[in-house]
C-alpha positions as CSV (number, residue, x, y, z in Angstrom):
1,X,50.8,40.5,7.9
2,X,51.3,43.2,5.1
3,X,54.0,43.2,3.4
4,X,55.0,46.7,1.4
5,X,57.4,46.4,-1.1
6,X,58.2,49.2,-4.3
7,X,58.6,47.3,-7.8
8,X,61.8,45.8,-8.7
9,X,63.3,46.9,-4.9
10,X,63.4,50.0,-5.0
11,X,61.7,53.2,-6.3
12,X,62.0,53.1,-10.0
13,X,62.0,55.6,-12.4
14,X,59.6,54.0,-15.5
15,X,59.9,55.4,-18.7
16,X,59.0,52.2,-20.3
17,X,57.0,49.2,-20.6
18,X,57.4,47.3,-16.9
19,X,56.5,43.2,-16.8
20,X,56.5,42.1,-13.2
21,X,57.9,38.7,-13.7
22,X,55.4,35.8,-12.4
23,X,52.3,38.0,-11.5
24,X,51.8,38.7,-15.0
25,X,51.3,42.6,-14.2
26,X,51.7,44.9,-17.0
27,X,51.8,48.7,-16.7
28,X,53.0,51.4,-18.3
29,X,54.4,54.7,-16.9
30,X,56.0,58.0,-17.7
31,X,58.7,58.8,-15.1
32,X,56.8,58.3,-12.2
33,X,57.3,55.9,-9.4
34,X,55.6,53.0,-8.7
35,X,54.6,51.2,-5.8
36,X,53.4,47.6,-5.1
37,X,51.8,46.5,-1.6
38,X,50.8,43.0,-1.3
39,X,48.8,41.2,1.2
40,X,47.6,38.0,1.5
41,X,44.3,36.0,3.4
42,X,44.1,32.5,4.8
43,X,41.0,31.7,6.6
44,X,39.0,28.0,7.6
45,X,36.0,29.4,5.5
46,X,35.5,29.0,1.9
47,X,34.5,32.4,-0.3
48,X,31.6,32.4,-2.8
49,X,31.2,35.9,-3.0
50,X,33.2,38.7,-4.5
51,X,31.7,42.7,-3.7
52,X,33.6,45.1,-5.3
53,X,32.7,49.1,-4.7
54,X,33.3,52.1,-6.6
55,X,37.2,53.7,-7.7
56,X,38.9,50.3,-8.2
57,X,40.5,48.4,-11.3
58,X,40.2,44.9,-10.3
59,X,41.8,42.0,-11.9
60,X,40.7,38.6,-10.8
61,X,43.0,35.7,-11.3
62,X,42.8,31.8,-10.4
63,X,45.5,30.3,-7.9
64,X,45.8,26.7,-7.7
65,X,43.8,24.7,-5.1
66,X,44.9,25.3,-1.7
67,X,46.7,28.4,-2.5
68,X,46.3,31.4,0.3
69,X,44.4,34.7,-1.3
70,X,47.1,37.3,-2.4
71,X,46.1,41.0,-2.9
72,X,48.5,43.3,-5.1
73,X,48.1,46.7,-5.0
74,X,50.1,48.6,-7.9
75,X,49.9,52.4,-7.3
76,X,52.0,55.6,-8.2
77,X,51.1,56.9,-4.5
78,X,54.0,56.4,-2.3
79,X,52.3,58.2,1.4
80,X,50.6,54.5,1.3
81,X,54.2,53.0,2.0
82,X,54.3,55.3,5.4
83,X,54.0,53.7,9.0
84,X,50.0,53.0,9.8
85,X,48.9,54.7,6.1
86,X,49.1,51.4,4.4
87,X,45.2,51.0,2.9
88,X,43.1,48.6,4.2
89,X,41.2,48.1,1.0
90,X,39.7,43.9,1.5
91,X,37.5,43.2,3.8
92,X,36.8,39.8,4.7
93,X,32.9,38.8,6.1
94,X,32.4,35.6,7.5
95,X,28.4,34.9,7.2
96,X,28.3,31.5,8.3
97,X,30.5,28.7,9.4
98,X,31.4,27.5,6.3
99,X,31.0,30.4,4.1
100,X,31.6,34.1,3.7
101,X,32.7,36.7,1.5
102,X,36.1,39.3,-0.1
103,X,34.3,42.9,-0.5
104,X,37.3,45.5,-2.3
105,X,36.1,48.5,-0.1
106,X,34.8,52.3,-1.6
107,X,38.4,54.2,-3.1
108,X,38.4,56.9,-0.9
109,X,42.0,58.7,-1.5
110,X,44.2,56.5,-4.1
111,X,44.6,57.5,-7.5
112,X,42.7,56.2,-9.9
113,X,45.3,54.7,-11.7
114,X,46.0,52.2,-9.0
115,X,45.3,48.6,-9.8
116,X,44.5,45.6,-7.8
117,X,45.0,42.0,-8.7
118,X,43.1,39.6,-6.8
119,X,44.9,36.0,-7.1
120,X,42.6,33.2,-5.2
121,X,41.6,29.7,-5.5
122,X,38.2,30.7,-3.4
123,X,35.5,28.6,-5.4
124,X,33.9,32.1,-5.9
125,X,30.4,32.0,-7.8
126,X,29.0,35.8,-7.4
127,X,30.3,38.9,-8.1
128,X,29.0,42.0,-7.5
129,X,30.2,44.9,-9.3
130,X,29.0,48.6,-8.4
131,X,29.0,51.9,-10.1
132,X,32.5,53.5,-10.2
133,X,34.5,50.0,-10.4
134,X,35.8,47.8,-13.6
135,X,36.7,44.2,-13.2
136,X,38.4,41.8,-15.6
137,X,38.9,38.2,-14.7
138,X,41.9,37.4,-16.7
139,X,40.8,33.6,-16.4
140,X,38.3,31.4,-14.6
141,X,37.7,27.9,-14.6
142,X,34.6,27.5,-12.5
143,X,32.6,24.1,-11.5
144,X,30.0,25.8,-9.4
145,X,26.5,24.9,-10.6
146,X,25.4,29.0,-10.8
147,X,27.7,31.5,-11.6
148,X,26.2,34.9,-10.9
149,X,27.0,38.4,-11.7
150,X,25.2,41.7,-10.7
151,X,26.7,44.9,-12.6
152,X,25.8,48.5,-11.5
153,X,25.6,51.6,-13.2
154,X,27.9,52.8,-14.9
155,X,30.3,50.1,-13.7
156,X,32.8,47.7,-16.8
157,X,33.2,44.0,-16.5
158,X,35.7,42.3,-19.0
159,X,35.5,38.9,-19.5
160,X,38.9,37.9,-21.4
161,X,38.7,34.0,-20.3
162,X,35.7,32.0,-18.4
163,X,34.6,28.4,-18.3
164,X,31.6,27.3,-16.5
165,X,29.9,23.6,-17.3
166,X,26.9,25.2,-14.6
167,X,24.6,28.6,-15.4
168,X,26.3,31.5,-15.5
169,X,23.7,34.4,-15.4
170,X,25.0,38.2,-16.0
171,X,22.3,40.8,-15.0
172,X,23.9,44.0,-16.2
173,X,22.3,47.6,-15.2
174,X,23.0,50.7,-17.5
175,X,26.6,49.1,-17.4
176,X,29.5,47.4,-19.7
177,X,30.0,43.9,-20.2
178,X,32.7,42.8,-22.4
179,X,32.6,38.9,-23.1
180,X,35.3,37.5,-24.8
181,X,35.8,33.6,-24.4
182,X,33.0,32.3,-22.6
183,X,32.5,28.2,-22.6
184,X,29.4,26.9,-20.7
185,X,26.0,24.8,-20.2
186,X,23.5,27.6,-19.7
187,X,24.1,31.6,-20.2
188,X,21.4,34.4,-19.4
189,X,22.4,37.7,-20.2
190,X,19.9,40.2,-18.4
191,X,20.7,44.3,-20.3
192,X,18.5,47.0,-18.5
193,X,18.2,50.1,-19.7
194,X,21.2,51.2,-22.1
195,X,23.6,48.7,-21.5
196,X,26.3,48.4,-23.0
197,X,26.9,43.9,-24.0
198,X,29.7,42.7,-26.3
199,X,30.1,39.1,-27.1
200,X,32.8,37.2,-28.6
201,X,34.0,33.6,-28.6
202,X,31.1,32.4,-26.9
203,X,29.8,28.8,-26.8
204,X,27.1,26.8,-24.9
205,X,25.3,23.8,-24.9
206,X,22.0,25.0,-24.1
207,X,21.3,28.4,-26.7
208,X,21.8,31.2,-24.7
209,X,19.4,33.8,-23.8
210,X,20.3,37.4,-23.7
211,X,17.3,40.2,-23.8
212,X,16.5,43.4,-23.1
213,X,15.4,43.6,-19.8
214,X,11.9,45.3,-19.7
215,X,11.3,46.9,-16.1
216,X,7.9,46.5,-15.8
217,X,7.0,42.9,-17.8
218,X,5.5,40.6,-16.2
219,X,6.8,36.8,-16.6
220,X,4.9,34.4,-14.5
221,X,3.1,34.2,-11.4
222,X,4.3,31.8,-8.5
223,X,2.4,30.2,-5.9
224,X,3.0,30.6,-1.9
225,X,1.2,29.7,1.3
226,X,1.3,32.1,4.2
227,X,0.0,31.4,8.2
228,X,-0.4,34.2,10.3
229,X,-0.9,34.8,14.2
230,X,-3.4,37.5,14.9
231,X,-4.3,39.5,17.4
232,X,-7.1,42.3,18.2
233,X,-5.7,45.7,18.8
234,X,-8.0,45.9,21.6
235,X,-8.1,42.9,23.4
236,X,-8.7,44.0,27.1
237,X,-11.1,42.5,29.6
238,X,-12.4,46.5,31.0
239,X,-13.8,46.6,27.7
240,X,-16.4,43.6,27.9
241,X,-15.3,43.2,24.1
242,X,-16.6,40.0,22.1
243,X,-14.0,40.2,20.1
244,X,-11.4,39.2,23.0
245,X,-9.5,36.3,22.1
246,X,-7.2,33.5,22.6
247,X,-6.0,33.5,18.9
248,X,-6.4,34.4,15.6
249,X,-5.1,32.0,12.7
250,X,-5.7,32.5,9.3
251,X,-4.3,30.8,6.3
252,X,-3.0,32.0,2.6
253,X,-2.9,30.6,-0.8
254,X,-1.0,33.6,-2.7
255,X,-0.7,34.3,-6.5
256,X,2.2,36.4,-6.6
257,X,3.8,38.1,-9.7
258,X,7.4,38.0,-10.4
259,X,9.1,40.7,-9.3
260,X,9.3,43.8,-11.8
261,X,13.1,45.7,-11.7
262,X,11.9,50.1,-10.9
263,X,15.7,50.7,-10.1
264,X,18.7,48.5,-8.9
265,X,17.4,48.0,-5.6
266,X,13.5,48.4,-6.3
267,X,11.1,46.4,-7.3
268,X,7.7,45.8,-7.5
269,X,4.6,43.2,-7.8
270,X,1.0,42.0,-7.4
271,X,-0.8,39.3,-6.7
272,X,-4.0,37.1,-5.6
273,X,-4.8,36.0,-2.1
274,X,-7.3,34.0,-0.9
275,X,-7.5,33.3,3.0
276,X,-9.9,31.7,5.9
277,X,-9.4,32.9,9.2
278,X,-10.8,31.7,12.3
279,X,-10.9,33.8,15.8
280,X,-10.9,31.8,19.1
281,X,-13.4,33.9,21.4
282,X,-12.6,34.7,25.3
283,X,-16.5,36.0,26.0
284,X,-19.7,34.1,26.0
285,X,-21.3,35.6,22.9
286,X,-24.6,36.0,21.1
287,X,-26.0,37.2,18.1
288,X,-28.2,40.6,18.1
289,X,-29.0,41.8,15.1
290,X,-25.8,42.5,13.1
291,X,-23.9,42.5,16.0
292,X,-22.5,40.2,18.8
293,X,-23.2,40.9,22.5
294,X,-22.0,39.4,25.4
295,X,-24.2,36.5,26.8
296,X,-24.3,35.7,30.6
297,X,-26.8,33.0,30.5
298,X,-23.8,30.3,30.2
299,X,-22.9,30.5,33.8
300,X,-20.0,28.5,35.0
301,X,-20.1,26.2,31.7
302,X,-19.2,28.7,29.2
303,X,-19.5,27.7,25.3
304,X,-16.6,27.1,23.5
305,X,-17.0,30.4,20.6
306,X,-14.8,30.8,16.7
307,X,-15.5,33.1,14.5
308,X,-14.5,32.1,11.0
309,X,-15.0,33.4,7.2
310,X,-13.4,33.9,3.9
311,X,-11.2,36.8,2.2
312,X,-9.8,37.6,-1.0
313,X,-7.5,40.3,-1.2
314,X,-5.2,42.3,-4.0
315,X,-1.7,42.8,-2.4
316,X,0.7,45.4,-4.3
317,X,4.0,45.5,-2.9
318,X,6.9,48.1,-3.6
319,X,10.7,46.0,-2.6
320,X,13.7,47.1,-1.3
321,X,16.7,44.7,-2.3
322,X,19.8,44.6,0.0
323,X,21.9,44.4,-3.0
324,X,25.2,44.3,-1.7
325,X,24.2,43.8,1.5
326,X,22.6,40.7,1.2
327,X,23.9,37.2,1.1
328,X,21.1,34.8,0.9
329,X,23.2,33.3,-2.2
330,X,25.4,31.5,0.2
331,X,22.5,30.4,2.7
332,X,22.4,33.3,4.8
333,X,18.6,34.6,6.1
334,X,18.0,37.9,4.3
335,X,17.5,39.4,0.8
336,X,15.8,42.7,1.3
337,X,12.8,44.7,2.9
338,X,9.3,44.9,1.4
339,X,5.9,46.9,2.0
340,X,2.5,45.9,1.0
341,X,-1.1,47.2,0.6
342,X,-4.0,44.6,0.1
343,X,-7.6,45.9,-0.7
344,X,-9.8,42.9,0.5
345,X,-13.1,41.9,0.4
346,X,-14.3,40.3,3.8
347,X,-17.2,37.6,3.4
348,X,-19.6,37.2,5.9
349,X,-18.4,35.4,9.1
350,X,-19.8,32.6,10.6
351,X,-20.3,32.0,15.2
352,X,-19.6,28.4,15.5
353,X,-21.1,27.9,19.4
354,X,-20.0,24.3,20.6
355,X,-21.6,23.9,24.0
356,X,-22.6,20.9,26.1
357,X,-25.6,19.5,27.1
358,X,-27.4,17.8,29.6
359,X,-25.7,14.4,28.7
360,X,-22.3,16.0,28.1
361,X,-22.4,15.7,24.6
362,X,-21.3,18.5,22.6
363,X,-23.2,20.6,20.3
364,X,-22.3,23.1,17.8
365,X,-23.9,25.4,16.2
366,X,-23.4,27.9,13.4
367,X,-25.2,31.2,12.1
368,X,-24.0,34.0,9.8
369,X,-23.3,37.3,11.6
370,X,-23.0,40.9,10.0
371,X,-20.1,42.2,11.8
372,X,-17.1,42.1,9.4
373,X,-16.3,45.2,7.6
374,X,-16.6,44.3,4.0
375,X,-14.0,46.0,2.5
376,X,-10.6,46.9,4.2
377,X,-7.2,47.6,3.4
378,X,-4.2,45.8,5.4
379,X,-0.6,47.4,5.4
380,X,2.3,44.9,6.1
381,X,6.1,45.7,6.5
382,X,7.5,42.6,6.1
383,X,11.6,41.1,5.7
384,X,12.7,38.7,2.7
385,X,14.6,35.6,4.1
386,X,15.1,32.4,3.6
387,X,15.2,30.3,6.6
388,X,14.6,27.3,5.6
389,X,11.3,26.8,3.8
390,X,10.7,30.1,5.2
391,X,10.3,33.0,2.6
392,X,8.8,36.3,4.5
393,X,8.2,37.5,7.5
394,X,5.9,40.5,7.9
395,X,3.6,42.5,10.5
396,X,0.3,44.1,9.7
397,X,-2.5,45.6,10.4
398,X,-6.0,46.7,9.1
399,X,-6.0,50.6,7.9
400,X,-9.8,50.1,9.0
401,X,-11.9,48.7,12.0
402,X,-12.2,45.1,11.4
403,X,-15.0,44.3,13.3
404,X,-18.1,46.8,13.7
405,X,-18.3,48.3,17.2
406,X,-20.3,46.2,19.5
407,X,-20.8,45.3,23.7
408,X,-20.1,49.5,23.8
409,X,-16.2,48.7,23.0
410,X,-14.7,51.0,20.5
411,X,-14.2,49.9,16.5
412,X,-11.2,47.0,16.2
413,X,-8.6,46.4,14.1
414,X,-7.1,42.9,13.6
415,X,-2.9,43.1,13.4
416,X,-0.3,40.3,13.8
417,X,2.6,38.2,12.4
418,X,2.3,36.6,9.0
419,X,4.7,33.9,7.7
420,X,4.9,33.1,4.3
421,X,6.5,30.1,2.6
């Protein structure tokens, strides 16, 4: 429940220096009134994530263990002491059962002068901060292993007191970062564009790193392996196709660059990837020429037919970042959105043709077939997660026919699901 109170009991006339005994709240005014609401939060979740959005002077302050969340709101605006007006300015997400998150929602109507003081004992270990807002954390004593922060444009951060034996990593975009008294194991200070980063006291075991962030350098490349489940476009008996299948499989090993910073939320990269893919035929098939026809000589023993080669492909992909929205910090599935092109060159496939003979014994047999396009571009649309060992999920498709017309069945396309982990 809310509760509204106005400093010192009543409404005050302030001509001078105010100290709110016990909250540590100073604030100065010229005969004006002023106005404290305070709320509080108690929940059976822990929160690891602090969201704040734009219009808001935030203080952050530690509660001992085991202390309830307080909120308090000091503003000149009285029409927020009114019957149903009082803001509703914390929202509280729950992302999983044992974790969620305190997100200070967008200043819509309060003056700018208002502050808010955010007392916890939440083991809190990311904070975003977006353009518009300024945080200080009065003092922090963290033992998380990462303490993260993400700074928007434009936005202030003031560190006056912070202790973390873990690694505490600031990534700070055309903002302000002010840190004061900073003890820790590992600090990474990330400045992009004309940021503006202070230091004071600061001390850590391991030296620190602080750079310029460059948006488009390239770091390192890491290394991935990707399945995916494909299908023909046209995979319909009417046709008499010999591309009709069961499945398609087809493995990855990807070379992918790190991801280089084009804004807050995009980013971009490149890669290497080398696949084999292997097509389970429906259709009694046989070679003519540079093409496959259909092959009724099998009778009611049909061959069992693959198709398999090799690719190598150039994937460039442009990234969408949830940014706020995302929570895959505290183990939830998703981290942003993500389009790719890959030119690739197609090797020439090979029929394998396992059949059996007279003394039920199988043989196979294998020969090279022309009927791969040798160069093609695939488009994917595709979701960062992490599920698991799971990394990306995307669909795709070949911008050009796959397979050469053949058996009078129009030009194919490949498209399916690709997993990547």
């Amino acid at each position: 429940m809310k509760k509204i109170t106005s400093v010192l009991g009543d409404i005050l006339k302030i001509s001078f220096l105010l100290l709110i005994v016990g909250s540590g709240i100073v604030a100065t005014a010229h005969a004006q009134d002023l106005y404290q609401i305070e709320q509080t939060f108690d929940h059976d979740f822990d929160i690891s994530d602090l969201k704040i959005n734009r219009g808001w002077d935030v203080h952050l302050r530690q509660a001992p263990k085991g202390s309830v969340t307080r909120v308090v709101v000091t503003t000149p605006c009285a029409n927020f002491f009114e019957e149903g007006e009082e803001p509703d300015l914390i929202k509280v997400h729950k992302y999983t059962k044992r974790y969620g998150g305190y997100e200070v929602l967008t200043n819509q109507s309060m003056p700018r002068s208002t502050r808010v003081d955010i007392i916890t004992s939440q083991p809190i270990h990311r904070i975003e901060v977006y353009s518009g807002a300024r945080l200080t954390i009065d003092r922090w004593v963290s033992d998380s292993v990462h303490f993260d922060f993400n700074i928007d444009s434009g936005a202030v951060v003031v560190i006056d007191s912070m202790v973390n034996p873990g690694t505490t990593t600031f990534m700070v975009y055309d903002a302000t970062l002010d840190l004061r008294h900073f003890r820790g194991n590992r600090l990474y200070i990330w400045n992009y564009r004309n940021s503006r980063v202070s230091e004071g006291d600061v001390q850590t075991t391991v030296p620190r790193t602080h750079e310029p962030a460059k948006e488009h350098k390239l770091h390192y490349f890491s290394l991935n392996f990707g399945i995916d489940l494909a299908q023909p476009m046209l995979n319909d008996s009417r046709y008499g196709s010999p591309y009709n299948t069961n499945y398609g499989l087809t493995g990855h090993i990807r070379m992918t660059s790190n991801d280089m910073s084009l804004s807050r939320h995009f980013a971009w990269n490149f890669g290497l990837d080398v696949s084999f893919s292997t097509l389970q035929l429906d259709n009694a098939v046989k070679v003519d020429g540079s093409s496959l026809v259909l092959d009724p000589s099998y009778g009611a023993t049909p061959p069992r037919q693959s198709l398999y080669w090799w690719s190598i492909g150039l994937p460039v992909t442009l990234k969408f970042g949830f940014g706020k929205w995302s929570y895959t910090h505290l183990g939830g599935p998703f981290l942003g959105l993500y389009a790719t092109l890959t030119p690739t060159l197609n090797f020439k496939p090979r029929l394998v043709t396992k059949s059996l003979d007279e003394d039920s014994h199988w043989n196979t047999d294998r020969e090279r077939v022309d009927i791969l396009s040798r160069f093609n571009i695939r488009a994917a649309i595709g979701l960062n997660c992490s599920i698991g060992g799971l990394d990306k999920v995307e669909f795709y498709i070949d911008l050009l026919p796959s397979f050469r017309s053949s058996a009078n069945a129009p030009q194919t396309r490949m498209f399916g699901l690709s997993f990547v982990f």
